[in-house]
C-alpha positions as CSV (number, residue, x, y, z in Angstrom):
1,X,-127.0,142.3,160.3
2,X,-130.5,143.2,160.4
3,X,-131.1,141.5,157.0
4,X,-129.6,138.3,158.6
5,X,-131.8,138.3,161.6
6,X,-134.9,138.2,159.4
7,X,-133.9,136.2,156.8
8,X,-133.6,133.5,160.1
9,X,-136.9,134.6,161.6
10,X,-138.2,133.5,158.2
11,X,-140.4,130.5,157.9
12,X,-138.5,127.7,155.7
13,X,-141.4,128.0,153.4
14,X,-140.5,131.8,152.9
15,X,-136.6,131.3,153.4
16,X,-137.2,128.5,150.5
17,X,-139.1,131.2,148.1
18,X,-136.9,133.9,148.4
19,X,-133.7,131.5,147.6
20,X,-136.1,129.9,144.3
21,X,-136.6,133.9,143.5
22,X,-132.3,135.0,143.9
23,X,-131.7,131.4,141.8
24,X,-134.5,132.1,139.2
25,X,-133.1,136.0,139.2
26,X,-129.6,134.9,138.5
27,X,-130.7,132.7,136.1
28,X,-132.1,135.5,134.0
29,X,-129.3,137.5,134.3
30,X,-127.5,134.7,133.0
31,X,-129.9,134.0,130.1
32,X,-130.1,137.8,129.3
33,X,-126.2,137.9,129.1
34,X,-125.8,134.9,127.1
35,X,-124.9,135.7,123.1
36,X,-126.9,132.7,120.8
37,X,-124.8,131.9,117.7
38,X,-126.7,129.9,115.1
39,X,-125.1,127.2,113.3
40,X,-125.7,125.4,109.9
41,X,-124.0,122.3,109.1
42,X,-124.9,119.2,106.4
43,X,-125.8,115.5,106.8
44,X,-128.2,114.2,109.4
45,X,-125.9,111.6,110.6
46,X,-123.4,114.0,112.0
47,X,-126.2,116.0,113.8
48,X,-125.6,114.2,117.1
49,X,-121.8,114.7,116.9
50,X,-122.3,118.4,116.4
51,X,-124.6,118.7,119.3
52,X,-122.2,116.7,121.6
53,X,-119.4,118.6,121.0
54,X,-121.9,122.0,121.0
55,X,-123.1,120.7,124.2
56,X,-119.2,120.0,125.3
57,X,-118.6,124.0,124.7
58,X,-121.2,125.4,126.6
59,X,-120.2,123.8,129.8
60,X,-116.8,125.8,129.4
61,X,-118.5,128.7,128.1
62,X,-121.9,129.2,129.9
63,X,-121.8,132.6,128.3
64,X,-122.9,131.4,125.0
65,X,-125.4,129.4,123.5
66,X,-125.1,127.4,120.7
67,X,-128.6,126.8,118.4
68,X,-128.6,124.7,115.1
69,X,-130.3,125.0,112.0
70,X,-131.9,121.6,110.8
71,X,-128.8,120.0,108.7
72,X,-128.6,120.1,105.1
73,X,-128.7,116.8,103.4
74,X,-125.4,117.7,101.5
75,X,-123.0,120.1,100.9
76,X,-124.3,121.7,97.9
77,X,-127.9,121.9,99.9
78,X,-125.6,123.8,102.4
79,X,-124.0,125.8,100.1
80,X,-127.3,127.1,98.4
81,X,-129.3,127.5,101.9
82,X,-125.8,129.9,102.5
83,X,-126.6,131.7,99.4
84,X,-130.9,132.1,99.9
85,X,-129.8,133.1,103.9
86,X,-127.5,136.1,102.8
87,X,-130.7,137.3,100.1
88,X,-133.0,137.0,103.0
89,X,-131.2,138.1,106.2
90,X,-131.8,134.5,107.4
91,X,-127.8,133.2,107.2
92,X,-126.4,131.1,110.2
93,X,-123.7,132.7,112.2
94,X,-121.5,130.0,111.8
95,X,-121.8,127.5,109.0
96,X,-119.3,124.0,108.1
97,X,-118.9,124.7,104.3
98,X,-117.2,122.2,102.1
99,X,-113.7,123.4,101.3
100,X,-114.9,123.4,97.6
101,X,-117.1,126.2,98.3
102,X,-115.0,128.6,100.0
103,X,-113.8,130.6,97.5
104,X,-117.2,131.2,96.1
105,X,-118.5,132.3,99.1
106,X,-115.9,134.5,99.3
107,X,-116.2,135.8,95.7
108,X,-119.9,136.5,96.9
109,X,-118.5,138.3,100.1
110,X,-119.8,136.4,102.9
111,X,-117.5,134.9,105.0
112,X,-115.7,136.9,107.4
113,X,-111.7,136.7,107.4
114,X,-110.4,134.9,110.2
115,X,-106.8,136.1,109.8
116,X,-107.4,139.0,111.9
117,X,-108.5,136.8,114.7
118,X,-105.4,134.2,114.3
119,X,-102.8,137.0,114.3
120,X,-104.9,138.1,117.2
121,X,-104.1,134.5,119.3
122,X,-101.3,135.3,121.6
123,X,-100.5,131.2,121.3
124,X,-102.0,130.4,118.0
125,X,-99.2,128.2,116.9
126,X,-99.2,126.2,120.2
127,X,-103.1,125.3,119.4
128,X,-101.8,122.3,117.6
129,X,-103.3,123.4,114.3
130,X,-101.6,121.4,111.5
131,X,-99.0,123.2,109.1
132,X,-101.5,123.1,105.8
133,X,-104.5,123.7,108.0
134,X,-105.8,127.3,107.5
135,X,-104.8,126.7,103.6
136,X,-107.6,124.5,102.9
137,X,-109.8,127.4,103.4
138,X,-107.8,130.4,102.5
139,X,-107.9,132.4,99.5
140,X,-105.2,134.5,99.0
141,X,-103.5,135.7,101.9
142,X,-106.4,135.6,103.9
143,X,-107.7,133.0,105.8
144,X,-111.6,132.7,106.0
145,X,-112.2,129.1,107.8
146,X,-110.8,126.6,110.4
147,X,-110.5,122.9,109.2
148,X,-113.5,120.7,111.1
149,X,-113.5,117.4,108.8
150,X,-111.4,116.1,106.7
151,X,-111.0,113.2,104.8
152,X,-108.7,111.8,101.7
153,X,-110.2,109.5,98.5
154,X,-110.8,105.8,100.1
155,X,-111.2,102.4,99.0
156,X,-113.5,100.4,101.3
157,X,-113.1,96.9,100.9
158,X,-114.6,93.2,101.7
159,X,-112.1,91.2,102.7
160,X,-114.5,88.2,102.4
161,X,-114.8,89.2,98.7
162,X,-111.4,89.5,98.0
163,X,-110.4,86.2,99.5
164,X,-113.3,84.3,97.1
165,X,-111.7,86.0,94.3
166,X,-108.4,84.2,95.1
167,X,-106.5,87.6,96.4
168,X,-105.0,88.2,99.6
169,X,-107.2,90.9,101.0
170,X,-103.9,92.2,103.4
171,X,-102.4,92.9,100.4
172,X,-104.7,95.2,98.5
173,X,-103.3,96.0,94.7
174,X,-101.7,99.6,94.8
175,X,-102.8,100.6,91.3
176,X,-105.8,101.2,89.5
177,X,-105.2,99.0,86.8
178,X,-104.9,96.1,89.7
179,X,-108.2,97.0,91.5
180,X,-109.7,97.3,87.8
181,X,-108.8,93.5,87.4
182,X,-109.7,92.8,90.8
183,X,-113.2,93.9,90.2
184,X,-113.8,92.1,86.8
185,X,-113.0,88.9,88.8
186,X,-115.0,89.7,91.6
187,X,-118.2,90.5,88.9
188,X,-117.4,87.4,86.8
189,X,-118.0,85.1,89.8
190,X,-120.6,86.9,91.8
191,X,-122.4,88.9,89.2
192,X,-122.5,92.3,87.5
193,X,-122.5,95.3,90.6
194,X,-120.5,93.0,92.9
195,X,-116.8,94.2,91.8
196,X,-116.2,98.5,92.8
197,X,-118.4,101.4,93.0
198,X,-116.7,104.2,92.6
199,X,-118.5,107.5,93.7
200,X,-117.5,109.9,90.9
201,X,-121.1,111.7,90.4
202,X,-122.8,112.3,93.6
203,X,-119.4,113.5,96.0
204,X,-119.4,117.4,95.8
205,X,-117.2,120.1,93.5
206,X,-115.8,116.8,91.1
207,X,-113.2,115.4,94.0
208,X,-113.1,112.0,93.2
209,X,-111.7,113.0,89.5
210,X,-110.1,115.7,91.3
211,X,-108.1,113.1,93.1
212,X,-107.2,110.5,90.3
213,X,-105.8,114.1,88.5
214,X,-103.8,115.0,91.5
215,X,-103.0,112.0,92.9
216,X,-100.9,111.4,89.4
217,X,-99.5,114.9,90.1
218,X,-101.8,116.6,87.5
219,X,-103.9,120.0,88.5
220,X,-107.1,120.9,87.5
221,X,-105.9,124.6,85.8
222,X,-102.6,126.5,86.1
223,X,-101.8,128.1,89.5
224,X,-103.1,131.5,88.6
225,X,-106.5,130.1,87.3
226,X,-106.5,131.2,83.6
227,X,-105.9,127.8,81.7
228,X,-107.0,124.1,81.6
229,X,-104.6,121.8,82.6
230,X,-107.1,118.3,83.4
231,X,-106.7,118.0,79.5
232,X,-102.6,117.0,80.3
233,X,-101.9,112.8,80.5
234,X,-103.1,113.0,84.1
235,X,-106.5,113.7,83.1
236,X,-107.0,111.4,80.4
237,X,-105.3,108.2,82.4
238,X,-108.0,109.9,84.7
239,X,-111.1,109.1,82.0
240,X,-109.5,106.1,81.3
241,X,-109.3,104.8,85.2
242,X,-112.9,105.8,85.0
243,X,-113.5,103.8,81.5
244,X,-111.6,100.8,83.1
245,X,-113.6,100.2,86.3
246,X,-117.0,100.8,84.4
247,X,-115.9,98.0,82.5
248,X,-115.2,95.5,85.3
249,X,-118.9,95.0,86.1
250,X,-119.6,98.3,88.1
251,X,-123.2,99.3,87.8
252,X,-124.1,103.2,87.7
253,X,-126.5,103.6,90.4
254,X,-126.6,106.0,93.4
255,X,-124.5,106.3,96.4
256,X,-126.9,105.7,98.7
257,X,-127.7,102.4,96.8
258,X,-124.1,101.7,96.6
259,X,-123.8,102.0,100.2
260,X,-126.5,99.7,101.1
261,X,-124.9,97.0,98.8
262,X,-121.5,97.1,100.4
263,X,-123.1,97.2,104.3
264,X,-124.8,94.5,103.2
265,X,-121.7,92.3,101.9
266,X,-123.1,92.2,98.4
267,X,-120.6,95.0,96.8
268,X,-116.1,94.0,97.3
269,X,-115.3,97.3,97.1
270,X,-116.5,100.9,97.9
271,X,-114.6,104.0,96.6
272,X,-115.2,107.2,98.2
273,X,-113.6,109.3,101.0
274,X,-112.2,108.2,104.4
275,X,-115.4,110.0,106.3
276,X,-117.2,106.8,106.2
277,X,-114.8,104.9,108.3
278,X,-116.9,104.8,111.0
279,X,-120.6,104.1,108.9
280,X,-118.6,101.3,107.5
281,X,-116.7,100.1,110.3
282,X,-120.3,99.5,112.4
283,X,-121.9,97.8,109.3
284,X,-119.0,95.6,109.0
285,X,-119.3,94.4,112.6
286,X,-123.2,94.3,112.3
287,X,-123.1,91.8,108.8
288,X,-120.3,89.9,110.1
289,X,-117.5,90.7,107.5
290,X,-114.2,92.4,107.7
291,X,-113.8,95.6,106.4
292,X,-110.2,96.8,104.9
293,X,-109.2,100.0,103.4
294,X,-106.5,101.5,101.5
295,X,-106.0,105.0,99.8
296,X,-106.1,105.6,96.5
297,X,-102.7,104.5,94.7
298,X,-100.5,107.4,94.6
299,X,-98.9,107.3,90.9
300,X,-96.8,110.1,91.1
301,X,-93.9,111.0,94.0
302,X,-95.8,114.8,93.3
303,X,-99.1,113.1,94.0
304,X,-101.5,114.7,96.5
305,X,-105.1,114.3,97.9
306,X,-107.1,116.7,97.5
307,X,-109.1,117.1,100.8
308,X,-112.7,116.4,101.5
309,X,-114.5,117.7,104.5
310,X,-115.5,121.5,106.0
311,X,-114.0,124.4,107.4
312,X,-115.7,126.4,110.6
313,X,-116.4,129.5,108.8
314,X,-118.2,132.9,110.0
315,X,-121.0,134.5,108.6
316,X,-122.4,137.3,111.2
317,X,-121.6,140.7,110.5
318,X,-122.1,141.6,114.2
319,X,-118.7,141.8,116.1
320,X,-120.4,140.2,119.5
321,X,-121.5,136.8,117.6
322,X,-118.4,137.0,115.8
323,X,-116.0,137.0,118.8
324,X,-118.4,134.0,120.3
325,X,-118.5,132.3,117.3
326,X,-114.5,132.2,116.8
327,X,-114.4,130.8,120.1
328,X,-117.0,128.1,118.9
329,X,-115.1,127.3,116.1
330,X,-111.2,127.2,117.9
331,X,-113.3,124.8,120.4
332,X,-114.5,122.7,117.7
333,X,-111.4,122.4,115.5
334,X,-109.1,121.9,119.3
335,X,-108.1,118.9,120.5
336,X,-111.0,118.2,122.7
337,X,-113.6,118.5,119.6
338,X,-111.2,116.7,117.2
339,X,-111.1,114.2,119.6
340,X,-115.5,113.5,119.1
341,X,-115.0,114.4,115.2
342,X,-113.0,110.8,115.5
343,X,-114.9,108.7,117.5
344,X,-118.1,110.0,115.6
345,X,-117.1,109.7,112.4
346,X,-114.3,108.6,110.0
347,X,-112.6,112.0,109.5
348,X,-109.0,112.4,110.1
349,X,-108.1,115.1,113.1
350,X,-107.0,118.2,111.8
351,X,-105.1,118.7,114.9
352,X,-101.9,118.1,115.9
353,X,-102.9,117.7,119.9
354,X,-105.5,115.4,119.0
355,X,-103.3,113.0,116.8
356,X,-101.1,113.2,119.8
357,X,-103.5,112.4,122.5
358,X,-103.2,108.9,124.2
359,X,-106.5,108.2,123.8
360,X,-106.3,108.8,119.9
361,X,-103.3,107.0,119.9
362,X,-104.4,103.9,121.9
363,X,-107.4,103.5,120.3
364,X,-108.8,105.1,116.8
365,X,-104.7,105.2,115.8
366,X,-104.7,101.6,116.7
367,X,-107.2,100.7,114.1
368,X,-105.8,99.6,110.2
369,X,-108.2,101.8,108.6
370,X,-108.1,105.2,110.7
371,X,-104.1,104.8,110.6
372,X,-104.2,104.4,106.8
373,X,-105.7,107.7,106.9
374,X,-104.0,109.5,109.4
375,X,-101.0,109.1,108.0
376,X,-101.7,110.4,104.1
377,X,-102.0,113.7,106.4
378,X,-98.6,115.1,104.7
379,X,-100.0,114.4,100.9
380,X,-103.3,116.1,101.4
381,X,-103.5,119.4,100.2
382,X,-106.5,121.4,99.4
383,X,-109.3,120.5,97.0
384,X,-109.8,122.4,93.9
385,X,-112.9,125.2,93.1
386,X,-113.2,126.3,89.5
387,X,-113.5,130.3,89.9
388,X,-116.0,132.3,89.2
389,X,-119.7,131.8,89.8
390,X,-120.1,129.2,87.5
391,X,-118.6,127.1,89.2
392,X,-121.5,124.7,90.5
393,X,-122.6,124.8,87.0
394,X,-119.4,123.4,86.1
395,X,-119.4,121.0,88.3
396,X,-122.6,119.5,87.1
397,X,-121.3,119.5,83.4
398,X,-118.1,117.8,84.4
399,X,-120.2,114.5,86.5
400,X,-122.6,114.7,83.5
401,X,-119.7,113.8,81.0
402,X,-118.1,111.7,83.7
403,X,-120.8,109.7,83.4
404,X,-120.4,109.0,79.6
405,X,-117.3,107.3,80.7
406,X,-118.4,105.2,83.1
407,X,-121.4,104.0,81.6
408,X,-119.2,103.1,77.7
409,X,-121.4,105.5,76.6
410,X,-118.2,107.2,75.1
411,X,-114.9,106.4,75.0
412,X,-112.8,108.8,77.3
413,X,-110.9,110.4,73.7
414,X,-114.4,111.3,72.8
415,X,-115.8,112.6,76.1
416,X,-111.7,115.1,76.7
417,X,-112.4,117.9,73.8
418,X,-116.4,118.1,75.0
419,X,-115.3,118.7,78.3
420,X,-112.6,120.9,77.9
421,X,-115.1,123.0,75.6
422,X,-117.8,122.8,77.7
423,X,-115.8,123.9,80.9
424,X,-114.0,126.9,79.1
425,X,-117.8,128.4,77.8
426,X,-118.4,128.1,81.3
427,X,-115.6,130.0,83.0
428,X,-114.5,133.8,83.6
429,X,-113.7,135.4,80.2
């Protein structure tokens, strides 16, 4: 009482001071409480989308803080930074690593399993997490990421382009044979580099010949990881798809190159993965053409596409960041972040709440190309890593030989024993 009677004796000019003192007190108690989580994620153009939904999370969970690392230009930048942070002590709580690259991180031990904290949800199955979701990151029984993006192998088209070339742009050919044909047309009347572009070199860990193998029904090796198997009929029609559309007028330049071409309405046709829905969509509208799309041609009633995207994965060895980070990274992969992955980007929800969320449904589910998409989600399955630490390496060797192909360098009966060589010097012995 006595308190009261002088804190209204007080001057407002005191009574205002002490009140700016208790708020700025509390704020520091707040601040000093707070756990900071660092996150590392890859390609600028996403920044803005992680800092929303960052910035979404904190408002629920004021007991956190979310800080970000500059983004890597690409996943294998990512993947490398990953590798240099765990040398020098300098590794990201939480980083989005390409499904490609979680098994080796986890051969190099860095990841933290997240199986412990999923048995641990008392609801985890009512989080609306899709069926094949935790398996794009898991390696053997254990879970070590949360699925953030994902896409499936994409053909962006010009439906301008098509029409010249006498086709009916709302029926796109559903083999590659077709869209090989289409393109030489294309090229014939516009001019070599107007036809495809199909991003086989640049698009990490090998997935767009990853997908015309799978998408046939083929694998890249046996199921336990000791034998070849993209040397079977589904990897040479592979080199031969490859052979085909190199043929039809493509020119072998860069992505970012390619991109430019086909936001300007100079390139029919743009293969790559669905992510760039939304990159695509905008340019479309800004150039005034009309953008279609259409998956790549499932040959095979086995055939699956192999996912791209990232999994939320954590890094910190200390229990406090990790219980805010997995809290982060449920956040982030939930219906609410889903929901900004989408309108952001062109990455399918991995999400069951968010594919079922009127606002998906009434407007990104509306739309031809995110619906084409959406709806591949029961083919998708994850994308393949060669084991062992090699694995980049072979990479690089496989894109190199790729390129042969493309190019007519070789023909693809030439370029099938060299890579099948190459790739087993290159793998566990």
């Amino acid at each position: 009482m006595l308190a009261q009677r002088k804190m209204l004796k007080m001057k407002p000019s005191s009574l205002a001071g002490v009140v700016l003192f208790t708020l700025v007190a509390a704020s520091n108690e707040l601040r000093a409480a707070q756990i900071e989580i660092t996150v590392d994620t890859a390609f600028g153009e996403y920044f803005e989308m992680h800092k929303a939904i960052a910035a979404k999370f904190m408002e629920a969970h004021p007991d956190i803080r979310v800080a970000f690392n500059n983004p890597a230009s690409n996943y294998d930048e990512l993947f490398q930074r990953t590798i240099r942070g765990a040398i020098t002590g300098t590794v990201a709580d939480v980083s989005f690593q390409f499904y490609g690259y979680v098994r080796p991180l986890v051969d190099r031990g860095l990841p933290l399993s997240l199986s412990n904290f999923i048995a641990a949800e008392p609801n985890w199955n009512d989080l609306g997490y899709l069926s094949k979701s935790t398996s794009m990151a898991q390696v053997g029984e254990e879970v070590y990421g949360v699925p953030f993006n994902t896409s499936i192998s994409f053909i962006f088209y010009n439906k301008s382009q098509v029409r010249k070339a006498g086709r009916d742009p709302d029926a796109f050919p559903q083999s590659w044979n077709e869209i090989a044909s289409l393109s030489k047309s294309i090229s014939d009347i516009s001019g070599p580099g107007t036809g495809i572009y199909i991003d086989y070199y640049y698009i990490a860990a090998n997935l767009t010949f990853d997908a015309l193998i799978e998408t046939q029904g083929g694998k890249m090796m046996s199921d336990d990881l000791t034998q070849i198997a993209f040397d079977g009929p589904e990897g040479v029609a592979a080199l031969r798809i490859l052979h085909k559309l190199g043929a039809s007028g493509m020119i072998d330049t860069t992505r970012n190159q390619a991109q430019q071409s086909f936001k300007a309405g100079a390139l029919a046709m743009y293969a790559s993965t669905s992510g760039d829905i939304r990159t695509f969509k905008d340019a479309a509208e800004a150039a005034g053409w009309q953008l279609g799309c259409a998956a790549f041609p499932l040959a095979s009633t086995d055939g699956r596409y192999p996912a791209g995207g990232n999994a939320g994965m954590i890094m910190t060895k200390d229990a406090a960041k990790q219980a805010a980070a997995w809290e982060y990274i449920k956040f982030a992969t939930g219906e609410i972040g889903q929901l900004m992955v989408a309108k952001f980007t062109g990455y399918m929800p991995s999400n069951r709440k968010t594919i079922e969320n009127p606002e998906f449904r009434n407007t990104l589910y509306a739309d031809p190309c995110y619906k084409t998409a959406v709806d591949q989600l029961a083919h998708v399955t994850g994308p393949f890593t060669f084991p062992g630490p090699n694995a980049q390496r072979i990479s690089a060797t496989i894109r190199d030989l790729l390129r042969e192909v493309v190019t007519q360098n070789k023909a693809p009966a030439a370029v099938m024993p060299k890579l099948v060589s190459e790739v087993k010097a290159l793998l566990p012995q």
